[in-house]
mmCIF file of the C-alpha atoms, coordinates in Angstrom:
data_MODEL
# 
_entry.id   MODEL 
# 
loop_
_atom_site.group_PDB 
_atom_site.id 
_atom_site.type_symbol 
_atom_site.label_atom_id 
_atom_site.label_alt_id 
_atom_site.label_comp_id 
_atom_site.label_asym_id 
_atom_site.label_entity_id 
_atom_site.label_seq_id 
_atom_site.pdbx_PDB_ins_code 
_atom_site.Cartn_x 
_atom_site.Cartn_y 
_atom_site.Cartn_z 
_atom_site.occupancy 
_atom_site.B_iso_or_equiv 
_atom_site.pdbx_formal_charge 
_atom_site.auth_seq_id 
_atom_site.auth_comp_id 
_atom_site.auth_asym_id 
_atom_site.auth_atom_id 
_atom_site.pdbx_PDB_model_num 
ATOM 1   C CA . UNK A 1 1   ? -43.344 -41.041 -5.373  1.00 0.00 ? 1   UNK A CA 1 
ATOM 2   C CA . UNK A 1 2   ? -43.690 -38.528 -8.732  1.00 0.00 ? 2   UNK A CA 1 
ATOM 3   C CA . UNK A 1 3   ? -40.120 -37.276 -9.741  1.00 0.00 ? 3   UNK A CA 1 
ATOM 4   C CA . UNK A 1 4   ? -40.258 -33.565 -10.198 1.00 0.00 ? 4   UNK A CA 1 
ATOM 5   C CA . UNK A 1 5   ? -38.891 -32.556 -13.826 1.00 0.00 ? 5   UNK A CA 1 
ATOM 6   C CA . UNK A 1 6   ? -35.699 -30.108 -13.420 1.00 0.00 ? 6   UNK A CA 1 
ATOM 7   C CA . UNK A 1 7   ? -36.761 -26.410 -14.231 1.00 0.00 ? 7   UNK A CA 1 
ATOM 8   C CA . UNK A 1 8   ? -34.594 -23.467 -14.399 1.00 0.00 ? 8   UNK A CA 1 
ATOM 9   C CA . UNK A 1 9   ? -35.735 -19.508 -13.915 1.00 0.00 ? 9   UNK A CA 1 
ATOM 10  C CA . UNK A 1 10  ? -34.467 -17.025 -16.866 1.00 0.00 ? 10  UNK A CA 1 
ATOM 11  C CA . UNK A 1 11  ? -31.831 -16.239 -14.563 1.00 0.00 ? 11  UNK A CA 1 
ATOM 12  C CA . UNK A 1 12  ? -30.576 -19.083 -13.770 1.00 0.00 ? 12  UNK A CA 1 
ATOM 13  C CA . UNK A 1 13  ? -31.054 -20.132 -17.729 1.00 0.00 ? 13  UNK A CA 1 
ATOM 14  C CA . UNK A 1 14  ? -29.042 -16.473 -18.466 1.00 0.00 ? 14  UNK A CA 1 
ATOM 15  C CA . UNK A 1 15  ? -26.345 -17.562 -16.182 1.00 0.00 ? 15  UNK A CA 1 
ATOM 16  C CA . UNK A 1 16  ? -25.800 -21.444 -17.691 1.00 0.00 ? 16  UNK A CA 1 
ATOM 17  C CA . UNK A 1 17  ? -26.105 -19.962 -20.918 1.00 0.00 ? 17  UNK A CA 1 
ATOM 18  C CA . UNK A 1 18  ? -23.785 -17.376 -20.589 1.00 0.00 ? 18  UNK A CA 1 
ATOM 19  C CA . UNK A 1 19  ? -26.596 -14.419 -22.430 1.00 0.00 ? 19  UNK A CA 1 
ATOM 20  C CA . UNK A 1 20  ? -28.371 -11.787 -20.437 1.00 0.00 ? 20  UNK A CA 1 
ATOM 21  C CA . UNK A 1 21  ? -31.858 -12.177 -19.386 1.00 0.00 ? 21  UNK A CA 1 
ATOM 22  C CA . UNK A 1 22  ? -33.098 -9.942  -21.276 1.00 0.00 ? 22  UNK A CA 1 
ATOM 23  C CA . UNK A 1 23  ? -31.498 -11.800 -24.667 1.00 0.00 ? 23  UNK A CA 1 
ATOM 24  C CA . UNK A 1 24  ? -33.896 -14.840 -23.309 1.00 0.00 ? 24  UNK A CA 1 
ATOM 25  C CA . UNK A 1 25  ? -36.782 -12.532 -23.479 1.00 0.00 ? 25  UNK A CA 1 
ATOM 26  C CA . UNK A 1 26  ? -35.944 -11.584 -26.966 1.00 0.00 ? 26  UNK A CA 1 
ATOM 27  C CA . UNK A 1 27  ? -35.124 -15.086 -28.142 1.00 0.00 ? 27  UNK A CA 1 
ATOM 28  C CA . UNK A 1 28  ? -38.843 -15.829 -26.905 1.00 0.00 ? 28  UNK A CA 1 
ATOM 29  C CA . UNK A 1 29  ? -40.332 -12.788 -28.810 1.00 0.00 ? 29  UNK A CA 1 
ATOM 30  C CA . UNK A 1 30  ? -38.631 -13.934 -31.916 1.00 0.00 ? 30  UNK A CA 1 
ATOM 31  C CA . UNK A 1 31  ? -40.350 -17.637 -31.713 1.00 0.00 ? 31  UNK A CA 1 
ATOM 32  C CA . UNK A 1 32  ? -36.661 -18.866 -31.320 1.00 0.00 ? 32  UNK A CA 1 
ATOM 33  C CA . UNK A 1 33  ? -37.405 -20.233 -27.961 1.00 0.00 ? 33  UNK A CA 1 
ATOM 34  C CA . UNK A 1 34  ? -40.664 -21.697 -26.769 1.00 0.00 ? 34  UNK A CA 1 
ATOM 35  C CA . UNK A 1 35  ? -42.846 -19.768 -24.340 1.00 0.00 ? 35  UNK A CA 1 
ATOM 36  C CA . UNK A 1 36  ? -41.803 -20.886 -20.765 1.00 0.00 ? 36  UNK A CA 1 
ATOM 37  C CA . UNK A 1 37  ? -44.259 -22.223 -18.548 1.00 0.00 ? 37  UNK A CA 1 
ATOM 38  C CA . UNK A 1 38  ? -45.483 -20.399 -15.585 1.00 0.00 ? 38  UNK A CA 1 
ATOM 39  C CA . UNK A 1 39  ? -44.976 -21.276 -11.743 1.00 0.00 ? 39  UNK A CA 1 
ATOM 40  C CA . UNK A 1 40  ? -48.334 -20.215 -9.856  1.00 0.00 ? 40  UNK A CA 1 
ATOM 41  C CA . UNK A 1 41  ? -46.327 -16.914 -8.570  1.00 0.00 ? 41  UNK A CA 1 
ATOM 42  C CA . UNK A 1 42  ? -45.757 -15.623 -11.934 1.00 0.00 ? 42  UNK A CA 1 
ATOM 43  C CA . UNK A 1 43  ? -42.858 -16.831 -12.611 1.00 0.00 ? 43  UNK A CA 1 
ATOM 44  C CA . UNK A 1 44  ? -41.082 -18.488 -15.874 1.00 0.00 ? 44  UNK A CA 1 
ATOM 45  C CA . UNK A 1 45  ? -39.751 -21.940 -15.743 1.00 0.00 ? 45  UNK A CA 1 
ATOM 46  C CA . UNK A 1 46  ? -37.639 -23.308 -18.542 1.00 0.00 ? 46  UNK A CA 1 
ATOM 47  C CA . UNK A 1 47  ? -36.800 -27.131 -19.086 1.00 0.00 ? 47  UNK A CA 1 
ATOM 48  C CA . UNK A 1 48  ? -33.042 -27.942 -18.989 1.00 0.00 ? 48  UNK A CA 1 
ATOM 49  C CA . UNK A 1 49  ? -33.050 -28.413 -22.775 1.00 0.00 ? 49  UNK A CA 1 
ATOM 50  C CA . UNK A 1 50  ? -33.465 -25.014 -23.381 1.00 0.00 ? 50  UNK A CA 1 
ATOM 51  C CA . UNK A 1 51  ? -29.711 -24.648 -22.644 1.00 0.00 ? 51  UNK A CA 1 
ATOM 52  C CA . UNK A 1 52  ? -29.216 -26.885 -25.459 1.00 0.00 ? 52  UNK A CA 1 
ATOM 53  C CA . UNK A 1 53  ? -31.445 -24.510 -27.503 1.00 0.00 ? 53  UNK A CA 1 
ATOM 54  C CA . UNK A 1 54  ? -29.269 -21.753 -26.882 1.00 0.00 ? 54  UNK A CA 1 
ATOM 55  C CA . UNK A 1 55  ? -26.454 -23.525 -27.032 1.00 0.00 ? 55  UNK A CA 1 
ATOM 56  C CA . UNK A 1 56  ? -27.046 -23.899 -30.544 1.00 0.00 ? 56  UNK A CA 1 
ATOM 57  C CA . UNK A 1 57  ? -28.541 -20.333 -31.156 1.00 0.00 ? 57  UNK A CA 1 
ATOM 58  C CA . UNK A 1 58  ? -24.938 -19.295 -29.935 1.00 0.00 ? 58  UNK A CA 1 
ATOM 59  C CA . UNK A 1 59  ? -22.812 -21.608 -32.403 1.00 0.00 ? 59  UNK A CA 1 
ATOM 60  C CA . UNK A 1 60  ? -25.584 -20.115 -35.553 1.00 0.00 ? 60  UNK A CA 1 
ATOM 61  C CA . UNK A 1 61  ? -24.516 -17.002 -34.485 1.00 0.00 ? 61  UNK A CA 1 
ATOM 62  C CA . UNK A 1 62  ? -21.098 -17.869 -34.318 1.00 0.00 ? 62  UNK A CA 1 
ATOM 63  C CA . UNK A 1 63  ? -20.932 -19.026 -38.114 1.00 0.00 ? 63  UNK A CA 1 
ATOM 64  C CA . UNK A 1 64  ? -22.605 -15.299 -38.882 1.00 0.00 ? 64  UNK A CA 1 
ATOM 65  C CA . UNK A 1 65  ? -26.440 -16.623 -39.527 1.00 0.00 ? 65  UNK A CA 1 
ATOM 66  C CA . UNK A 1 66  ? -28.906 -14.250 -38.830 1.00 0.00 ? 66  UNK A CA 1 
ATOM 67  C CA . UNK A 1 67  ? -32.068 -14.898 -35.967 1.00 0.00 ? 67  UNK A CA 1 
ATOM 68  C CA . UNK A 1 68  ? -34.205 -15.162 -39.089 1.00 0.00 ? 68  UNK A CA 1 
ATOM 69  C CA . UNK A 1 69  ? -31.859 -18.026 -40.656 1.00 0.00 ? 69  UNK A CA 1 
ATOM 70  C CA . UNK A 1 70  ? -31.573 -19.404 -36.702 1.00 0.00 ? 70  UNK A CA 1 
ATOM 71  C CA . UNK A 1 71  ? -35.111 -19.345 -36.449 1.00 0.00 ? 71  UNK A CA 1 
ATOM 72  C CA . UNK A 1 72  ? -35.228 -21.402 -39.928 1.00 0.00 ? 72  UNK A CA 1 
ATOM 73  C CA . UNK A 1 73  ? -32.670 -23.791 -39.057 1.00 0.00 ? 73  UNK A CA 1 
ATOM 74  C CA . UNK A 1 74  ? -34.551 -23.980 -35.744 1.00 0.00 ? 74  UNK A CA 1 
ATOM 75  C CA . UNK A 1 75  ? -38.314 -24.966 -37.850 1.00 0.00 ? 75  UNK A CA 1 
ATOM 76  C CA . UNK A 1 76  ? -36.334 -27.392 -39.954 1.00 0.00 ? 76  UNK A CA 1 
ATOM 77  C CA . UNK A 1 77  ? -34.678 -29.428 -36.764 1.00 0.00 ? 77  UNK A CA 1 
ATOM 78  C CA . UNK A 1 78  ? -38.439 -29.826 -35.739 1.00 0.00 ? 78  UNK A CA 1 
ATOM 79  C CA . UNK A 1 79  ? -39.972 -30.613 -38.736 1.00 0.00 ? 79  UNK A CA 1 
ATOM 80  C CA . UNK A 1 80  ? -40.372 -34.521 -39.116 1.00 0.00 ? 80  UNK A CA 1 
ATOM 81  C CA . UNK A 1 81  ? -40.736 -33.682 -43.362 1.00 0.00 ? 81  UNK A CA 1 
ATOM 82  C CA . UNK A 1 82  ? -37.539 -31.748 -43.452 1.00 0.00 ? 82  UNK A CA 1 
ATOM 83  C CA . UNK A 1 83  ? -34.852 -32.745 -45.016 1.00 0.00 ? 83  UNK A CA 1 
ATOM 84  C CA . UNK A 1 84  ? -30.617 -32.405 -45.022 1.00 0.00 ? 84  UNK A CA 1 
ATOM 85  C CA . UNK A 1 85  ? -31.092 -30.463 -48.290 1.00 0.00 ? 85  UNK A CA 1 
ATOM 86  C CA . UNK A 1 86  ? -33.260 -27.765 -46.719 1.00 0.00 ? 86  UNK A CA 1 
ATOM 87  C CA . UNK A 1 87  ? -30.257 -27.056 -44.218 1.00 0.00 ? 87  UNK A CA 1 
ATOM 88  C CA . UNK A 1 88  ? -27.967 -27.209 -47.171 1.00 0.00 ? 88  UNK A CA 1 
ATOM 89  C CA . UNK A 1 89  ? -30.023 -24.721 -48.991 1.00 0.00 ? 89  UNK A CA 1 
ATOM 90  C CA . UNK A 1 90  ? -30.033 -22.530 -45.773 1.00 0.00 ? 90  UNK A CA 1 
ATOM 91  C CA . UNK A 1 91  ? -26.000 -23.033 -45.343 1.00 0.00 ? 91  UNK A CA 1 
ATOM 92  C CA . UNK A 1 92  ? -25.497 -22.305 -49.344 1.00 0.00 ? 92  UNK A CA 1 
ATOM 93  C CA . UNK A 1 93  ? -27.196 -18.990 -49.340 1.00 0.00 ? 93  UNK A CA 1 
ATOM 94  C CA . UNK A 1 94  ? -25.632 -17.672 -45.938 1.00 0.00 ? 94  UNK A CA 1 
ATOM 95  C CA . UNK A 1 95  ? -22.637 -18.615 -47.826 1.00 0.00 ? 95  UNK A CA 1 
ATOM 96  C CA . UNK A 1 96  ? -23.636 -16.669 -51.096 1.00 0.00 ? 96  UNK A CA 1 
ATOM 97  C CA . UNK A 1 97  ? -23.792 -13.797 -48.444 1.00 0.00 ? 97  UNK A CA 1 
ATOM 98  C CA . UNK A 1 98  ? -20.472 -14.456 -47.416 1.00 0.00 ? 98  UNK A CA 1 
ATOM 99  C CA . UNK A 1 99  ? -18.726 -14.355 -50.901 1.00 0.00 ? 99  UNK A CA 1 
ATOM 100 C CA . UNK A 1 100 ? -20.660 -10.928 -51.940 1.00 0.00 ? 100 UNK A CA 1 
ATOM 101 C CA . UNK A 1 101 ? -19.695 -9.249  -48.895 1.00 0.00 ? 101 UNK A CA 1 
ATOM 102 C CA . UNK A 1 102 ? -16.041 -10.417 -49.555 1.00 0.00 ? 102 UNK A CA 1 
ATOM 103 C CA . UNK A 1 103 ? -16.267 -9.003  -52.766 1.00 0.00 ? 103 UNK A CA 1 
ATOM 104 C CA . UNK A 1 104 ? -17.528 -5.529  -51.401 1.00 0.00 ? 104 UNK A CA 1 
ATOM 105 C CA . UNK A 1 105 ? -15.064 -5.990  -49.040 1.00 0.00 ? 105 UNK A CA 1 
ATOM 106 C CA . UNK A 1 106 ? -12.114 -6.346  -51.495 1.00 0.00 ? 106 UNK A CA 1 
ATOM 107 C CA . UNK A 1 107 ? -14.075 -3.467  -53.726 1.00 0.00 ? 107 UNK A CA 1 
ATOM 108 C CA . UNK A 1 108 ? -13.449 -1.036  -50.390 1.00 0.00 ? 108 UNK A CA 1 
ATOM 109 C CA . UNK A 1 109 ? -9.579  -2.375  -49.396 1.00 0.00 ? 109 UNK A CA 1 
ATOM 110 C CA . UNK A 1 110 ? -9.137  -1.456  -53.242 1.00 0.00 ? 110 UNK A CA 1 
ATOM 111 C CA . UNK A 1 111 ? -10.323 1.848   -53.166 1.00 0.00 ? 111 UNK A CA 1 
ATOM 112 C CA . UNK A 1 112 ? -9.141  2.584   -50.101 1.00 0.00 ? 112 UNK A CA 1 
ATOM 113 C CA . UNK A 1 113 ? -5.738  1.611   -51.066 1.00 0.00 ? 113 UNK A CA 1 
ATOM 114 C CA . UNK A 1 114 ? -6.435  3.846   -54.123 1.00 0.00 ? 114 UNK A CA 1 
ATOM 115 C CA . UNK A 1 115 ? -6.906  6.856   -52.137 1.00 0.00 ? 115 UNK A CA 1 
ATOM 116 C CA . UNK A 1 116 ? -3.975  6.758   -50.256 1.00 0.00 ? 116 UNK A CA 1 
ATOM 117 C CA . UNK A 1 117 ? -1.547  5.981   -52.749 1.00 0.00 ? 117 UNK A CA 1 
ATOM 118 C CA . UNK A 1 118 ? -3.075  9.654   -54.001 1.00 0.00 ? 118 UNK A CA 1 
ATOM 119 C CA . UNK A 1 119 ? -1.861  11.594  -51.399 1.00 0.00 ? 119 UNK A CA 1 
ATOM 120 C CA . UNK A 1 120 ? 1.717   11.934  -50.586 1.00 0.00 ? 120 UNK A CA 1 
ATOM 121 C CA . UNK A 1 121 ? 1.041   12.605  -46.576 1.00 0.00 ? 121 UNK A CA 1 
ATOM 122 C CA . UNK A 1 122 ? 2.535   16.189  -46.961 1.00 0.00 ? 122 UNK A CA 1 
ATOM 123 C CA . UNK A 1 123 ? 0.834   18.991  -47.029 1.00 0.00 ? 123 UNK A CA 1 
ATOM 124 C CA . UNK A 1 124 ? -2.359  21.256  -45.586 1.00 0.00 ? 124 UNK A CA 1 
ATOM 125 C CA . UNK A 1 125 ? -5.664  19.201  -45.839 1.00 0.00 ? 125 UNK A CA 1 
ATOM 126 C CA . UNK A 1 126 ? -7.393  21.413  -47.555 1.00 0.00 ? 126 UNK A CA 1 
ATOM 127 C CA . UNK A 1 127 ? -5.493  20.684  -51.051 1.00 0.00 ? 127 UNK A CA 1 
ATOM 128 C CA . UNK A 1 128 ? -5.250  16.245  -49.810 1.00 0.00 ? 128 UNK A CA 1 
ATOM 129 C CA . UNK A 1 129 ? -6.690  14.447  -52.673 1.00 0.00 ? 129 UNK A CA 1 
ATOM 130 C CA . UNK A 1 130 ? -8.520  11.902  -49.739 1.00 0.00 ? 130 UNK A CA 1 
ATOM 131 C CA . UNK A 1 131 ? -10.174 14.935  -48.541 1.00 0.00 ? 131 UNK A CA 1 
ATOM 132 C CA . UNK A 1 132 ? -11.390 16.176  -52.112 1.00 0.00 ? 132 UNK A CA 1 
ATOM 133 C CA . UNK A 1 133 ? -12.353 13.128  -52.873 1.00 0.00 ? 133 UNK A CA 1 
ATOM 134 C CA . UNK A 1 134 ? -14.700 12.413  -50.118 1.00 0.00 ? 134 UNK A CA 1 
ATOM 135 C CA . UNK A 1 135 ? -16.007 16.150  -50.535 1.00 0.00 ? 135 UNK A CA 1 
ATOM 136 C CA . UNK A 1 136 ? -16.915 15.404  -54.085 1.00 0.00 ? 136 UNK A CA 1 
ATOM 137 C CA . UNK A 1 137 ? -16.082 11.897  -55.517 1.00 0.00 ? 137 UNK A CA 1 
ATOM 138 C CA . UNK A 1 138 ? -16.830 8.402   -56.634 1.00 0.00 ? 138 UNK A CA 1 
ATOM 139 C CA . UNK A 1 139 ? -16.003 5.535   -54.830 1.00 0.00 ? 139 UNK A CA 1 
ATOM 140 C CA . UNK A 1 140 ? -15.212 3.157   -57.962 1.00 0.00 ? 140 UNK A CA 1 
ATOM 141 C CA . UNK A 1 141 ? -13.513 6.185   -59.112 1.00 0.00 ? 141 UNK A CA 1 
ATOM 142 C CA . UNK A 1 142 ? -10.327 4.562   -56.875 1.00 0.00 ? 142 UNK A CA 1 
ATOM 143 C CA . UNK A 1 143 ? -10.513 1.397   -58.382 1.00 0.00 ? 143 UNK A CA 1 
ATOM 144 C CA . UNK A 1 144 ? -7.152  1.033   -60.455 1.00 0.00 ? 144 UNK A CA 1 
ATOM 145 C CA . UNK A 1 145 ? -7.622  0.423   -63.956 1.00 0.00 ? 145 UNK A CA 1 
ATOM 146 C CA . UNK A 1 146 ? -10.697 3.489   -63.733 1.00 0.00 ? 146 UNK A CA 1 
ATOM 147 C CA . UNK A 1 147 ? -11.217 6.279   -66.173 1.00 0.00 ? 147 UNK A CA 1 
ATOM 148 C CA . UNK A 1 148 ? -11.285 8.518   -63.228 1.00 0.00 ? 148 UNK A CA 1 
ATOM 149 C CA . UNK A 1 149 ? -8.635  8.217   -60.501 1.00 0.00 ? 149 UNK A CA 1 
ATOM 150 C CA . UNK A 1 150 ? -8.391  10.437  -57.991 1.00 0.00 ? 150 UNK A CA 1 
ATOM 151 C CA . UNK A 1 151 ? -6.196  13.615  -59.488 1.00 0.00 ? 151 UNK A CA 1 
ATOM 152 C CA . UNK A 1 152 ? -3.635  15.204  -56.810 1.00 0.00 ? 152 UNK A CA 1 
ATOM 153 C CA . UNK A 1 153 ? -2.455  18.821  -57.422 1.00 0.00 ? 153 UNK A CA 1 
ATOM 154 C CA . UNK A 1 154 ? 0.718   17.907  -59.181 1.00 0.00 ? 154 UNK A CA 1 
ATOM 155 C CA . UNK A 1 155 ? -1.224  16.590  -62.271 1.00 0.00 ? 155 UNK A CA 1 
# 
């Protein structure tokens, strides 16, 4: 007697996986899953290790990579010539992305902070220095230590 290899439908595969169906569709469009095969009826039928595919699509995502840098990660796990240093490289730059949106990050909490130690929380809105500002200003022009800080009335 043949043994019958375990398939799965895309809902079944959306329910194990815990994304919609329609996130399996997309994965497939992207090349981040392999194109199911087909039962005669029509229908798609996944092997059980695609679970483990998106199991690891899921953690990627997790760690903030992108479905391009998934789908890289993904090439490189089934290249026989790839190395640990490619995923490295891959890891180092999403990394790189990290620390420059940190910085941008800490660029905005500073001139936000800026903008409210302008205005005293009194007063019509029409003469608040946050309001002027954002009518007419320059972000970096909140940054402490610039030539232009934000001016209230008083000055």
């Amino acid at each position: 007697m043949v043994e019958q290899k375990k398939t799965l439908r895309i809902g079944q595969v959306a329910q194990h996986s815990g994304v919609s169906v329609e996130t399996v569709r997309y994965y497939e469009q992207r090349g981040l899953l392999q194109q199911p095969r087909r039962s005669p009826s029509g229908y798609r039928e996944y092997d059980v290790a695609v679970l483990q595919q998106l199991a690891f699509i899921s953690r990627a995502k997790a760690l903030g990579f992108s479905l391009e840098q998934i789908g890289e990660l993904l090439q490189l796990q089934l290249s026989p010539e790839a190395d640990r240093s490619q995923v490295k490289r891959v890891v180092l730059e999403k990394l790189q992305l990290i620390e420059e949106r940190i910085h941008e990050l800490q660029r905005l909490r500073s001139a936000l902070q800026g903008l409210s130690a302008s205005c005293d929380g009194q007063g019509g809105v029409d003469d608040c220095p946050i309001m002027t500002f954002l009518k007419q200003g320059d972000v970096d022009a909140c940054q402490p230590g610039s030539e232009q800080q934000v001016r209230t009335e008083a000055d």
